[in-house]
C-alpha positions as CSV (number, residue, x, y, z in Angstrom):
1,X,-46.0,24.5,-40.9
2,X,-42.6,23.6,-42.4
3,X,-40.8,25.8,-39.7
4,X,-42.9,23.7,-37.0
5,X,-42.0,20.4,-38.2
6,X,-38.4,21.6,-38.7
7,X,-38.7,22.3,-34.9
8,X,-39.9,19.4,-34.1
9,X,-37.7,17.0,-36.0
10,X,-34.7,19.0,-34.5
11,X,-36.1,19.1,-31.0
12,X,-36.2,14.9,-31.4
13,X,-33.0,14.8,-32.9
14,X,-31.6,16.5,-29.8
15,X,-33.2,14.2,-27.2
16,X,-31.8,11.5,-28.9
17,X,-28.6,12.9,-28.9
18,X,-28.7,13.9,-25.2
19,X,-30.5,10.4,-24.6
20,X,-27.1,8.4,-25.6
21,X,-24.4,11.4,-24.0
22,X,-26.9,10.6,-21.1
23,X,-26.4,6.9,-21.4
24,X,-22.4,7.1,-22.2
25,X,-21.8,9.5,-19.4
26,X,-23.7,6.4,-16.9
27,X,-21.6,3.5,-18.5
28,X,-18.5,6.2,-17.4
29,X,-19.7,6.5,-14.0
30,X,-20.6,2.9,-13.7
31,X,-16.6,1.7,-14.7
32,X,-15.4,4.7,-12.7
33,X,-17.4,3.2,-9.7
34,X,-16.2,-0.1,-10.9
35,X,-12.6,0.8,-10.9
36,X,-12.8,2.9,-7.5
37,X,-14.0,-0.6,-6.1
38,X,-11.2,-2.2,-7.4
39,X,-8.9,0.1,-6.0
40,X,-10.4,-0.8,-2.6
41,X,-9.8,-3.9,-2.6
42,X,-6.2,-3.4,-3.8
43,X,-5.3,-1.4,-1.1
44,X,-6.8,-3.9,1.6
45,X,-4.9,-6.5,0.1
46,X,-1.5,-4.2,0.1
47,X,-2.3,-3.2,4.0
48,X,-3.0,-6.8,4.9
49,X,0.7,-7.5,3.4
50,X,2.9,-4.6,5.0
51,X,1.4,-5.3,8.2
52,X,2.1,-8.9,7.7
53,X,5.9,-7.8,6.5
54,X,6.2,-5.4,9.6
55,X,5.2,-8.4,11.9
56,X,8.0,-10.2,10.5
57,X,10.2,-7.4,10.8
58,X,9.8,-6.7,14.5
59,X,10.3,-10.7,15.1
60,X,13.4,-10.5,13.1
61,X,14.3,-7.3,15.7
62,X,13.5,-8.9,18.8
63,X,15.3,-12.1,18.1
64,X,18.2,-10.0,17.2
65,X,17.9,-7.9,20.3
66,X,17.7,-11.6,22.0
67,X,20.8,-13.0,20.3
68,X,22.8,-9.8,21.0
69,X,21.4,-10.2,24.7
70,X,22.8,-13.7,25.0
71,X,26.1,-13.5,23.1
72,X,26.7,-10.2,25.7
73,X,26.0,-12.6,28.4
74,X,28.3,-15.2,26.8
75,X,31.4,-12.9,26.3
76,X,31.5,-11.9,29.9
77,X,31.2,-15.3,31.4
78,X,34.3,-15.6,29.6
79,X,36.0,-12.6,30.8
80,X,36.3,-11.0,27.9
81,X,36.1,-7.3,28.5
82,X,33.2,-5.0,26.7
83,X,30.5,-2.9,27.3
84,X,26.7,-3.0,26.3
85,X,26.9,0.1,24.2
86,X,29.6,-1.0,21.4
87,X,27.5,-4.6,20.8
88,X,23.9,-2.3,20.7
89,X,26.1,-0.4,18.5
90,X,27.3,-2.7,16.0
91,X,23.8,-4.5,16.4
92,X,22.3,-1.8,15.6
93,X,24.3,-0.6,12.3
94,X,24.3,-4.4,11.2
95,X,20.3,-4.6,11.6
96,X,20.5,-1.4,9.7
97,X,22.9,-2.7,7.3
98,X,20.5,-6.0,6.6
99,X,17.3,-3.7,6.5
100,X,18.5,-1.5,3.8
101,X,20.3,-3.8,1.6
102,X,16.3,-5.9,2.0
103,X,14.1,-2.9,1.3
């Protein structure tokens, strides 16, 4: 009978021991879920700013592209003589020039 209640007792002990792992191991989950929803929104707040960033960056590119366009146009109405490909080129390493020195 002793042996029985023994059983018993440590039968009940061990539910309640696997009754709060149970109960930790779901307040785990829960701020794991928690966190992952977090993270989410994080991200979708980081996207929604490089793709705001890249939109300013292609502006800043075209109106360079523009600007080199024009001042091209300028220097040969004024006879001075030089080709397309050293202004793209000099555009080009300045833009590059600006971009990294920005990043």
């Amino acid at each position: 009978m002793a042996k029985k209640l023994n059983e018993k007792l440590m039968n009940s002990l061990n539910l309640g021991l696997n009754t709060q792992k149970s109960k930790t191991t779901q307040q785990i989950l829960n701020k794991n879920n928690e966190l992952k929803k977090q993270d989410k929104e994080i991200n979708y707040f980081l996207n929604k700013q490089l793709i705001k960033e890249k939109a300013k960056r292609i502006i800043i590119t075209i109106s360079s592209y523009e600007n080199i366009e024009n001042k091209f146009k300028e220097m040969k109405k004024s006879g001075f003589d030089i080709d397309k490909s050293t202004i793209y080129r000099n555009a080009i390493n300045t833009i590059y020039e600006n971009w990294k020195n920005n990043k």
